[in-house]
C-alpha positions in Angstrom: 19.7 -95.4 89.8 18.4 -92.7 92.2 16.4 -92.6 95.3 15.6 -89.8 97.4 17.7 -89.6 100.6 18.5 -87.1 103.4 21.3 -84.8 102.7 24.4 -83.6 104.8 26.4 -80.4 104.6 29.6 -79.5 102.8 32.2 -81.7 103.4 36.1 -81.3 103.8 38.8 -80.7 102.1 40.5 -84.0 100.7 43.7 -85.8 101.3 44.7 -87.1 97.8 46.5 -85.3 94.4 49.5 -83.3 96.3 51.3 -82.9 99.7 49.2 -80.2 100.5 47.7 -82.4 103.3 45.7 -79.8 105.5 42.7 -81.6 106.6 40.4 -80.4 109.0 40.4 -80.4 112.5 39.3 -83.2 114.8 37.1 -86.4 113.7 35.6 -87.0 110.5 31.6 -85.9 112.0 28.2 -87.2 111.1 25.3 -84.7 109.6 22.2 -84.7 111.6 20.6 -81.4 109.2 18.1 -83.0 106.8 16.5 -81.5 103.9 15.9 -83.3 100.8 18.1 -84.4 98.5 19.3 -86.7 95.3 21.9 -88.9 95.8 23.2 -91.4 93.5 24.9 -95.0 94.6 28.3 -95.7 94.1 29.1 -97.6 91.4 31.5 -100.1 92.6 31.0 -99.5 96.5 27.2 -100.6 96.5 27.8 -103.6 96.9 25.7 -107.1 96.9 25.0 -108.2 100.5 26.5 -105.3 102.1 24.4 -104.2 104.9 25.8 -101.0 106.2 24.7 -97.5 104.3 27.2 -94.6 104.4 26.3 -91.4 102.4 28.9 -88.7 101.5 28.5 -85.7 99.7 25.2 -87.5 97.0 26.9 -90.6 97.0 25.7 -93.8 98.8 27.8 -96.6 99.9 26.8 -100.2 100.9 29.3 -101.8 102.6 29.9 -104.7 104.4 29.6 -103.6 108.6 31.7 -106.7 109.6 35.2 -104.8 108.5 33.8 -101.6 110.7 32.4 -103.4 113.6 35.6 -106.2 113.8 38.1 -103.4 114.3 37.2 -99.6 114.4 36.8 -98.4 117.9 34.8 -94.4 116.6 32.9 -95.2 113.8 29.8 -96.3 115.4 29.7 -93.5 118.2 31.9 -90.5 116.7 28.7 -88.1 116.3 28.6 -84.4 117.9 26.6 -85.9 120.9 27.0 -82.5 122.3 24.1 -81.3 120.6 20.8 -82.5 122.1 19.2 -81.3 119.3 20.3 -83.3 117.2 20.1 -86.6 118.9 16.5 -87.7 117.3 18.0 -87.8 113.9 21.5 -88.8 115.1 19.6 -92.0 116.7 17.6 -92.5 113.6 20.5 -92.5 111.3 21.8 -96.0 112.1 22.9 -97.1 108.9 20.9 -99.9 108.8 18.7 -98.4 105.2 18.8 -96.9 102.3 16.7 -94.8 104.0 18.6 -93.9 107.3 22.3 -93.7 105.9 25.2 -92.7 108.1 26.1 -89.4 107.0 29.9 -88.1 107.3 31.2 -84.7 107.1 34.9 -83.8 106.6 35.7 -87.0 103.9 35.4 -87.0 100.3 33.6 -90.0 98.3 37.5 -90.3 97.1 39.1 -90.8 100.6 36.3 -93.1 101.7 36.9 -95.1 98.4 41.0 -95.1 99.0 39.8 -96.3 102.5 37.6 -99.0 101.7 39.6 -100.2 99.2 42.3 -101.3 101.8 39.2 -104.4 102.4 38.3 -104.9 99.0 40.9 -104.6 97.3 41.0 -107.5 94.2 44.6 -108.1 93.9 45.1 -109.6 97.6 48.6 -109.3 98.7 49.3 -106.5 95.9 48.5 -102.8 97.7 49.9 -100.2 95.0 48.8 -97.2 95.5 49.9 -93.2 95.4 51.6 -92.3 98.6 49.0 -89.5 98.8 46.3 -92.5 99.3 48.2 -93.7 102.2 48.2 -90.9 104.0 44.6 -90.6 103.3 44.0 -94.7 104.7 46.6 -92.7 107.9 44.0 -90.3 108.0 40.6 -91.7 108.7 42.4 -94.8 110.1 43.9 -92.4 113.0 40.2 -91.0 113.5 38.0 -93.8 113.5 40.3 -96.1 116.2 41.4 -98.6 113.4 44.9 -99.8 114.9 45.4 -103.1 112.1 44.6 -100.5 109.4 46.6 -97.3 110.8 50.1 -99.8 111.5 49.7 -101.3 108.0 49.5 -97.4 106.3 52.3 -96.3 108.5 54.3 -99.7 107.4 53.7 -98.8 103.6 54.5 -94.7 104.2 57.6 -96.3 106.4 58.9 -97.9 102.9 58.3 -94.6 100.4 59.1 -92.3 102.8 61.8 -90.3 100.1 58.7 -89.9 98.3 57.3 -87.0 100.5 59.2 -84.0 101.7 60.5 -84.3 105.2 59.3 -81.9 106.9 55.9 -83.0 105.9 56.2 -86.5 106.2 56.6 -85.3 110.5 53.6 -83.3 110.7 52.1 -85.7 109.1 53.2 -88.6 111.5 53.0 -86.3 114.1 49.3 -85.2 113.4 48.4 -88.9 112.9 50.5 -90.2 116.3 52.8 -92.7 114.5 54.8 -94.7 117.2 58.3 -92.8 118.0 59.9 -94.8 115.6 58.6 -93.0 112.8 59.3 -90.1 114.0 63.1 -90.0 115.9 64.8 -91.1 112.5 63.2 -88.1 111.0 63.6 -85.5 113.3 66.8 -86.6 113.7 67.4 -86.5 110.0 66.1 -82.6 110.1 68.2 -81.6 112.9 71.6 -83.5 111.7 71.1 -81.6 107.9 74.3 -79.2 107.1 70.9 -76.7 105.5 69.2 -74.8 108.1 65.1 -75.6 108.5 63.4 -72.6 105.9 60.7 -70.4 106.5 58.4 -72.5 104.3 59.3 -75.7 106.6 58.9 -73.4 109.9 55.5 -72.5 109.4 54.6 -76.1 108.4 55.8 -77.4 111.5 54.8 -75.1 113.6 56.3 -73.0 116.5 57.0 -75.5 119.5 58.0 -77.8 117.3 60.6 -75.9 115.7 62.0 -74.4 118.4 62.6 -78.1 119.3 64.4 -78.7 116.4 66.4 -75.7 116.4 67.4 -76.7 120.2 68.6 -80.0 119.6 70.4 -78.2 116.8 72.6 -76.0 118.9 72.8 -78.8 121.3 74.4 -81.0 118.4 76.5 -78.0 117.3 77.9 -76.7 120.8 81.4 -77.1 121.8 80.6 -76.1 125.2 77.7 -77.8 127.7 76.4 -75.9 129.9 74.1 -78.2 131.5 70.7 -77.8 132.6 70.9 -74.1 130.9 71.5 -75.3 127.6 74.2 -75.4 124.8 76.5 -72.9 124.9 76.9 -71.1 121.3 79.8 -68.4 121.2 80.7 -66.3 118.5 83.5 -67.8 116.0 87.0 -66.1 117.4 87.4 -62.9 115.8 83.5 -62.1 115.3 82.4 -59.2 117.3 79.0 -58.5 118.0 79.0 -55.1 115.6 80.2 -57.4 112.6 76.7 -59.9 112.9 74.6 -55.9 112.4 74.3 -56.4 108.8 73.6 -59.9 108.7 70.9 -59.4 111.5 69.1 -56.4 109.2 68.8 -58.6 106.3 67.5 -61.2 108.1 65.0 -59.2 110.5 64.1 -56.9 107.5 65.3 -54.1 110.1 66.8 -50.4 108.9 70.9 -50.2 109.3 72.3 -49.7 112.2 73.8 -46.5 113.0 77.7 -46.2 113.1 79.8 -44.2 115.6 79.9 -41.6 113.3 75.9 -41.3 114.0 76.3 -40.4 117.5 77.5 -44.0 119.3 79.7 -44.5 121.2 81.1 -48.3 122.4 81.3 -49.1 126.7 84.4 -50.6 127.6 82.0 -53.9 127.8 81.8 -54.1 123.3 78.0 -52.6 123.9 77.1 -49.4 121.4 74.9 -47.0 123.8 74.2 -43.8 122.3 76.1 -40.7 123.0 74.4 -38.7 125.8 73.7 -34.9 123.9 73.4 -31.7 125.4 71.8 -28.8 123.4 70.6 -25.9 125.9 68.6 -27.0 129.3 67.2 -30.7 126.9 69.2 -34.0 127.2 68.4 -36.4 124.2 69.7 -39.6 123.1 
């Protein structure tokens, strides 16, 4: 069946499918814009006695508010306050109707259904799902304050955790503030590995946190502590500094170096300074 209902603007981009998990930033928001709109119940989330409405995307949800109002700590007051403007409609959109829905922005109807289903789910003591679904439970768990929720995803991610590439698997804890214990194995794991951390893996984790990891690397690595300054990393005997050029061009993308035979000279110290060049009165290097 339809019935006419308030609409809400784009949503999100979803958690479920691949690895690719890039959701937005901050809190899943509410939608105070109205303008009219279809929407269309859910079949199996509109349920009989349910007396909390949630609309995403043209899809309406009734619900049951006890699991939202016995645990979550956000759901009821995560709106973009901010806004006077919008505090009319904000107000009036209490969930209570058909009518006056709770409107969410930044979750699909399939997140909130992989959500809801963690409550209703049929088999009792059987949760099988994708480990793509548990990080999307992680996900709106982490947002909307539900601690029972967020420990029992992070138990089940704990268990399939070969499943998802590592380097992921500690943004993603790390986005989602899993407890250290989550996290030290894995880092640990990274920084232990014979393979050095790729590009690709970089970028993912970002700067900070990579330079972390490449720290406690040469820490790991280090014959030599020099304290508070940090591991000490020399050369293997026999490398000069010249001999790491070519392997520092192909990795910096940079042109060769130019040889003595270029006009270089080495100081007594091993540092190539260029020689100094006289042509008439002009000096140039």
């Amino acid at each position: 069946m339809l019935s006419p209902l308030l609409g809400r603007l784009p949503n999100g981009g979803g958690l479920h499918g691949s690895f690719n998990f890039n959701g937005s930033e901050g809190s899943p928001r509410r939608d105070a814009k109205e303008r009219p709109r279809w929407v269309i119940k859910h079949e199996k989330y509109y349920m009989v006695g349910g007396d909390l409405f949630v609309l995403i995307d043209d899809v309406l949800f009734k619900i049951h508010s006890y699991f939202f109002k016995r645990e979550a700590r956000n759901f009821f007051e995560d709106a973009p306050t901010d806004n006077a403007a919008l505090a009319p409609a904000l107000k009036d959109a209490d969930g209570r109707s058909e009518e006056k829905p709770i409107r969410i922005l930044d979750v699909t109807v399939k997140e909130f259904e992989q959500f809801l289903w963690v409550f209703y789910n049929p088999l009792y003591s059987i949760y099988d799902a994708p480990i793509a679904s548990w990080f999307s439970i992680l996900k709106l768990a982490h947002h909307w304050d539900f601690p029972v929720v967020k420990g029992f995803a992070l138990r089940e991610l704990k268990r399939r955790e070969q499943e998802v590439p590592l380097v992921t698997c500690i943004r993603l804890y790390q986005d989602y503030e899993a407890p250290p214990e989550y996290l030290v194995p894995l880092y640990g794991e990274l920084c232990a590995r014979d393979l050095t951390p790729t590009e690709d893996e970089a970028m993912e984790l970002g700067f900070d946190r990579m330079y972390r990891v490449f720290k406690a690397r040469e820490f790991l690595r280090s014959p030599v502590d020099a304290g508070k300054e940090g591991p000490l990393c020399p050369l293997p005997e026999g490398v000069t500094e010249q001999a790491m050029y070519p392997m520092i061009e192909e990795i910096f993308g940079l042109p060769p170096y130019p040889s003595i035979d270029d006009g270089y000279e080495q100081d007594g110290g091993g540092n190539s300074h260029p020689q100094d060049n006289i042509v008439g009165e002009f000096r140039y290097w």
